[in-house]
C-alpha positions as semicolon CSV with decimal commas, in nm:
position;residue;x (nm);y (nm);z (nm)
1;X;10,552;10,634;11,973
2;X;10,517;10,322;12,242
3;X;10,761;10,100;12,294
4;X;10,696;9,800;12,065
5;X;10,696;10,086;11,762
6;X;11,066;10,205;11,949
7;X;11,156;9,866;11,910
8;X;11,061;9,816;11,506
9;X;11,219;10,164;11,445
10;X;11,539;10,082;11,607
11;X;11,580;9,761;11,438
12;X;11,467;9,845;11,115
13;X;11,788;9,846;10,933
14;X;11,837;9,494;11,023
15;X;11,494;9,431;10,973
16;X;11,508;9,589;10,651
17;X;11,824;9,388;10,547
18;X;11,668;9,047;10,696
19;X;11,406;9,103;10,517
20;X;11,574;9,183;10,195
21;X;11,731;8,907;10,197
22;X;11,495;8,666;10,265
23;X;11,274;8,804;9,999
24;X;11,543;8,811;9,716
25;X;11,590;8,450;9,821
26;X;11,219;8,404;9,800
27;X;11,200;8,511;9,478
28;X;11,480;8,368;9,355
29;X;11,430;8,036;9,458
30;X;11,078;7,907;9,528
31;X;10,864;8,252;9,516
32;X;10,644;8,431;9,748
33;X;10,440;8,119;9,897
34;X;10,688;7,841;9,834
35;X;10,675;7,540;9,646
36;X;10,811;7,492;9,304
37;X;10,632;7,615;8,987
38;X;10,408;7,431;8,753
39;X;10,343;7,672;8,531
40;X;10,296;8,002;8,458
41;X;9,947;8,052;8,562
42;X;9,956;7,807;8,802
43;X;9,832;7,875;9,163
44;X;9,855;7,720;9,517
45;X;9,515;7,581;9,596
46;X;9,439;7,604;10,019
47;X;9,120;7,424;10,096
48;X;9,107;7,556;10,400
49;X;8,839;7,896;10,360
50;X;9,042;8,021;10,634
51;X;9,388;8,029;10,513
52;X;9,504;8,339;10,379
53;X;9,458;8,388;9,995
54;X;9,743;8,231;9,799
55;X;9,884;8,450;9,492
56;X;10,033;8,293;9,178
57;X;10,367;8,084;9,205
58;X;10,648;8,215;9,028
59;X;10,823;8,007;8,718
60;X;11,143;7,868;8,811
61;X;11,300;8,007;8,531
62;X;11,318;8,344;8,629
63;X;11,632;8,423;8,806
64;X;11,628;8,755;8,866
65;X;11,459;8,914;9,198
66;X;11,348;9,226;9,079
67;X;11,176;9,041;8,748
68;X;10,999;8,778;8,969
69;X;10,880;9,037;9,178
70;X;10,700;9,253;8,917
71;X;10,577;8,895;8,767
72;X;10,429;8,846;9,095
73;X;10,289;9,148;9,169
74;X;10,106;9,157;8,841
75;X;9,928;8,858;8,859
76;X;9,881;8,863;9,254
77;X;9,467;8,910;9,235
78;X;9,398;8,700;8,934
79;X;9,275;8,446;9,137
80;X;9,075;8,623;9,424
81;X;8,700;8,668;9,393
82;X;8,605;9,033;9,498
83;X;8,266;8,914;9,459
84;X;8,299;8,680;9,771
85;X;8,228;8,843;10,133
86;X;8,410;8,557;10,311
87;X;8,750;8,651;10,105
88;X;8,736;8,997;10,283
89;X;8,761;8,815;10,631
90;X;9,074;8,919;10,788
91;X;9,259;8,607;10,821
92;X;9,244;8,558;10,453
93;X;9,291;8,883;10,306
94;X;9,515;9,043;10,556
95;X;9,788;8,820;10,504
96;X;9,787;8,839;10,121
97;X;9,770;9,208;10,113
98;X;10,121;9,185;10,332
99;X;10,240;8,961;10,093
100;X;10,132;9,174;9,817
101;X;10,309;9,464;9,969
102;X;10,624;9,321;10,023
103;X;10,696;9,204;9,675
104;X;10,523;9,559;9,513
105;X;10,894;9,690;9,731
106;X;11,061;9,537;9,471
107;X;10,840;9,518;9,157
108;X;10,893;9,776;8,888
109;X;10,720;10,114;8,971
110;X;10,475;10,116;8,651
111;X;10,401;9,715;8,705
112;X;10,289;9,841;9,055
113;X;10,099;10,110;9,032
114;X;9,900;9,927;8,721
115;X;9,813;9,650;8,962
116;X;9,723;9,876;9,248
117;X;9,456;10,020;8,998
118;X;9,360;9,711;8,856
119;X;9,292;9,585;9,213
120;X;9,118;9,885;9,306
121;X;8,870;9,870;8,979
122;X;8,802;9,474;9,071
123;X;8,712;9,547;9,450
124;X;8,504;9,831;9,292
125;X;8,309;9,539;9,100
126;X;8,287;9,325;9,401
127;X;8,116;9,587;9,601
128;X;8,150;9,873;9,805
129;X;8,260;9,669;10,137
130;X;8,555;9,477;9,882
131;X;8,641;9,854;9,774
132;X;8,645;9,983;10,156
133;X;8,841;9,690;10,274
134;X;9,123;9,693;9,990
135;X;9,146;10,095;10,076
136;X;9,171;10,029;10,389
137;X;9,485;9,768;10,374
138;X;9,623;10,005;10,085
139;X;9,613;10,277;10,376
140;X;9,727;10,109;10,632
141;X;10,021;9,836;10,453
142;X;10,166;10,127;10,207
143;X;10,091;10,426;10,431
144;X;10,147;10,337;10,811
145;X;10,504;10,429;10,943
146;X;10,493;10,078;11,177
147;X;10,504;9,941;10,865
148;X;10,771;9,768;10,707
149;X;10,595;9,780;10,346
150;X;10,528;10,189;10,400
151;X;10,552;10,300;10,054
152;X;10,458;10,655;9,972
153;X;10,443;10,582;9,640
154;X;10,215;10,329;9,625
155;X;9,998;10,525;9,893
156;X;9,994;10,832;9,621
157;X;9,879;10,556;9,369
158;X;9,618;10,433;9,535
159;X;9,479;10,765;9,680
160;X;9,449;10,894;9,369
161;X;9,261;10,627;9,234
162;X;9,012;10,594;9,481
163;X;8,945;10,998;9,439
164;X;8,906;10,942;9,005
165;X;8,672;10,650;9,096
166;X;8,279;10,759;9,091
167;X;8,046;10,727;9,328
168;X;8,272;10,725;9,649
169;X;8,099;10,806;9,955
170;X;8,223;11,153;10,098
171;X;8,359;11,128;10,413
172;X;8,598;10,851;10,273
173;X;8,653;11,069;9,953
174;X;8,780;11,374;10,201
175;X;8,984;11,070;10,390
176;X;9,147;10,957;10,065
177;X;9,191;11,339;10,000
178;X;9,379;11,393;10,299
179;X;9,605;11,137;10,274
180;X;9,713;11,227;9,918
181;X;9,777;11,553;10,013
182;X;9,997;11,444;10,332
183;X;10,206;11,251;10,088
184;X;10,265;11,502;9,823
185;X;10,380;11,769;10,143
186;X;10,760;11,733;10,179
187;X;10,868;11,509;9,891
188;X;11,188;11,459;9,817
189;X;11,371;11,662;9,580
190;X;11,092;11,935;9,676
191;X;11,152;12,241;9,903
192;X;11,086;12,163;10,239
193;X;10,768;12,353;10,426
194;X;10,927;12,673;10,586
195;X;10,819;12,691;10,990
196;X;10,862;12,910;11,225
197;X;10,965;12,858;11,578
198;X;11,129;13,002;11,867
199;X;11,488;12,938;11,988
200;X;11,641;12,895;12,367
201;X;11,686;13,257;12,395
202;X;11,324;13,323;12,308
203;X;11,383;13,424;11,926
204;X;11,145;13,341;11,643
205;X;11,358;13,176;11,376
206;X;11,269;13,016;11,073
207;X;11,420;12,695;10,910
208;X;11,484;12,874;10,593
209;X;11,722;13,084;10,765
210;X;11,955;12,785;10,925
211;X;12,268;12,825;10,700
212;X;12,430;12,461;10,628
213;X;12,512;12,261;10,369
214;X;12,282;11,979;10,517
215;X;12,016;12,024;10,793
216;X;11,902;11,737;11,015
217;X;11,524;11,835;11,087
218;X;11,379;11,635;11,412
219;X;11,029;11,678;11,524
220;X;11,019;11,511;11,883
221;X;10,801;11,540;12,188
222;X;11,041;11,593;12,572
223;X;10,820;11,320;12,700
224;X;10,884;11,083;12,463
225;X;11,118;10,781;12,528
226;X;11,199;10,654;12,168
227;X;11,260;11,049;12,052
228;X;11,527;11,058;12,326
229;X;11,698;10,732;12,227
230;X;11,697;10,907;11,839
231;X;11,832;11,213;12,019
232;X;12,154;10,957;12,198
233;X;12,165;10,807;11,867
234;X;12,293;11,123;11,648
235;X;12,458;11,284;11,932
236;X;12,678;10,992;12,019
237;X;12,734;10,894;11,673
238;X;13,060;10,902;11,502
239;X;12,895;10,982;11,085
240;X;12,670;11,265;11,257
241;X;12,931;11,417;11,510
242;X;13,158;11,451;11,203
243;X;12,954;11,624;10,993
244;X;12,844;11,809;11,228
245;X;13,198;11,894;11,375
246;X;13,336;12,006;11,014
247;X;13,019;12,250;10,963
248;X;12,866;12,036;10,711
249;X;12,553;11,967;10,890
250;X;12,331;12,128;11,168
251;X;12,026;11,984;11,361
252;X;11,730;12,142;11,431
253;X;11,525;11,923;11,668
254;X;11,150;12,122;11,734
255;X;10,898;12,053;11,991
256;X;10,544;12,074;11,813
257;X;10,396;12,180;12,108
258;X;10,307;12,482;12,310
259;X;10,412;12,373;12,627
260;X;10,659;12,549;12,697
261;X;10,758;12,430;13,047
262;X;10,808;12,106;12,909
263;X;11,010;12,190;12,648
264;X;11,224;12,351;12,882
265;X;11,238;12,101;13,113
266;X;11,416;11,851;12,826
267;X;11,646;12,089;12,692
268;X;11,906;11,908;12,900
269;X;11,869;11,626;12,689
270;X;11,979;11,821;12,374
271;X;12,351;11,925;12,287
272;X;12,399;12,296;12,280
273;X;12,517;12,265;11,941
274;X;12,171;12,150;11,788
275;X;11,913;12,433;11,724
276;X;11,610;12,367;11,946
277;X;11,272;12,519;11,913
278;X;10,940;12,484;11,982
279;X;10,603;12,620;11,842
280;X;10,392;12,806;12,056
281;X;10,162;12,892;11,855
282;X;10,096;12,582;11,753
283;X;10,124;12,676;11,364
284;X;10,317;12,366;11,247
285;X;10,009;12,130;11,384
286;X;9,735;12,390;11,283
287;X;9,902;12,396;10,918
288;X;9,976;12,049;10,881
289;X;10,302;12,156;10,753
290;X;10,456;11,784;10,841
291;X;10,260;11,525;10,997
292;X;10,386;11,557;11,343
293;X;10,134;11,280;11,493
294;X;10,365;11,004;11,533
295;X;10,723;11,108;11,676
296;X;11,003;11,107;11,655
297;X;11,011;11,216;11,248
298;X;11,289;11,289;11,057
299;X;11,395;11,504;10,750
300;X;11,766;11,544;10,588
301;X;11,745;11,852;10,426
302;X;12,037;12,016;10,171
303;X;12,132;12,358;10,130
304;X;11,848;12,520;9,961
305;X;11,635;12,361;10,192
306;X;11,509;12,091;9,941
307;X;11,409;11,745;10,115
308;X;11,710;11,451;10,051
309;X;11,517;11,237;10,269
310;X;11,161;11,201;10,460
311;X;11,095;11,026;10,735
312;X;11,416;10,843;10,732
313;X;11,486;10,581;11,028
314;X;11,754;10,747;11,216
315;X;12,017;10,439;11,139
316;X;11,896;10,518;10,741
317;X;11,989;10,907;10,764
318;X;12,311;10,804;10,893
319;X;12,393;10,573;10,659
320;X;12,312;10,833;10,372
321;X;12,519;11,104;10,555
322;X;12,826;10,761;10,556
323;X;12,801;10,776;10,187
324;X;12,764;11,068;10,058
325;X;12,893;11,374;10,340
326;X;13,148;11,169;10,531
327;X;13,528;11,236;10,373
């Protein structure tokens, strides 16, 4: 992870409540583009080809957030042509897609997914560069952890769409394939992927085996600056030292890597009271257990080992852990 991703991970949870708030306000007030409505189907007309598409504006008699959200989301493509190349252009589709994204946080789960599918069958009938390019955002906006719209959800949607459409070209069918099955790997409320690993004192241990009524699982890289600042997070933290002080919780922070100089060299950095580990023999990469390509990643686990959380932002975890394990 580079710095400017450090930066968005780190801030997230004020991000996240900024961003809340400005979108409840949004929706409450003028909707997603601004301006009042005049009309239910009424839309913002931009002359400009080069401003980003403009969705439908929201009736100002809808009060409630979540309501003008699924409204919104619903009707968001009504208006686009799929069958026009120049609407695919970055700086006009980009934009809307983000907007799109945003408010499908908030819509209703079944008004989202039917739009996602509905979008996906028009882009079909504008072509296969309209279908590649709404994949593509649907990837990237609902499936990339830099993003503040990541929604697994929707990703699962959409991937599984794409892969009941006909006629998709292969090495994007595998693609779409690949990142359905990434998603369905850890959910939460499933059991979590058992691993091996081996310990400081050179013993091969499996996560099943860590006894605890909740289990902080940390995939991190030594030579990675924003997994150490994750790593000073929980272990100066007052919610995680806590739990982790009455025996309620246990961290197991592992090193996906073989290299096993450098994991020993940063075993400083860790507290002797998390469980460290690494994988020498690779198998957690080679299985694709967890998606260990972007660090540092996160799981709360519970007893049985079923996932509470994925991927959590550290500050998220630790606000779950506040609620619900802190007495």
């Amino acid at each position: 992870m580079n710095m400017k991703r450090f930066v968005k991970y780190m801030l997230g949870a004020a991000a996240a409540v900024i961003a809340a708030a400005a979108l409840a306000v949004a929706v409450v007030t003028v909707g997603f583009y601004g301006g009042s409505s005049g009309g239910s189907e009424e839309r913002a007309s931009r002359p400009d080809s080069a401003a980003p598409y403009a969705g439908p504006r929201i009736p100002d008699v809808m009060a409630d957030p979540a309501e003008r959200a699924s409204w919104f989301v619903e009707r968001f493509w009504d208006g686009f042509d799929f069958r026009d190349t120049t609407q695919l252009r970055p700086e006009r589709l980009d934009p809307a897609f983000g907007e799109f994204a945003s408010a499908a946080l908030y819509a209703d789960p079944a008004v989202r997914d039917a739009s996602l599918r509905r979008m996906l069958d028009s882009a079909a009938r504008g072509g296969e560069a309209a279908l590649e390019r709404f994949a593509s955002l649907a990837e990237e906006y609902f499936g990339s952890r830099d993003r503040s719209t990541r929604s697994e959800d929707a990703l699962i949607c959409a991937m599984e769409k794409l892969l009941a459409m006909p006629g998709t070209d292969s090495p994007l069918r595998d693609r779409y394939r690949f990142l359905l099955e990434m998603a369905l790997r850890n959910r939460p409320g499933t059991l979590a992927a058992d691993i091996l690993f081996t310990d400081r004192r050179g013993v091969e241990r499996r996560l099943s085996s860590v006894r605890a009524e909740y289990t902080v699982l940390l995939f991190y890289d030594p030579a990675c600056e924003s997994c150490r600042a994750v790593e000073r997070w929980i272990a100066g933290s007052p919610v995680y030292g806590d739990c982790i002080d009455r025996g309620r919780l246990k961290v197991v922070a592992i090193y996906a890597g073989d290299d096993r100089r450098t994991w020993l060299d940063g075993l400083g950095e860790l507290p002797r009271s998390w469980i460290a580990g690494y994988d020498p023999q690779l198998r957690i990469v080679r299985s694709l257990s967890y998606d260990t390509g972007g660090v540092p990643l996160l799981y709360l686990l519970d007893r049985d080992k079923r996932v509470v959380l994925k991927e959590p932002r550290v500050d998220e975890l630790e606000m779950w852990l506040q609620r619900n394990a802190v007495k």
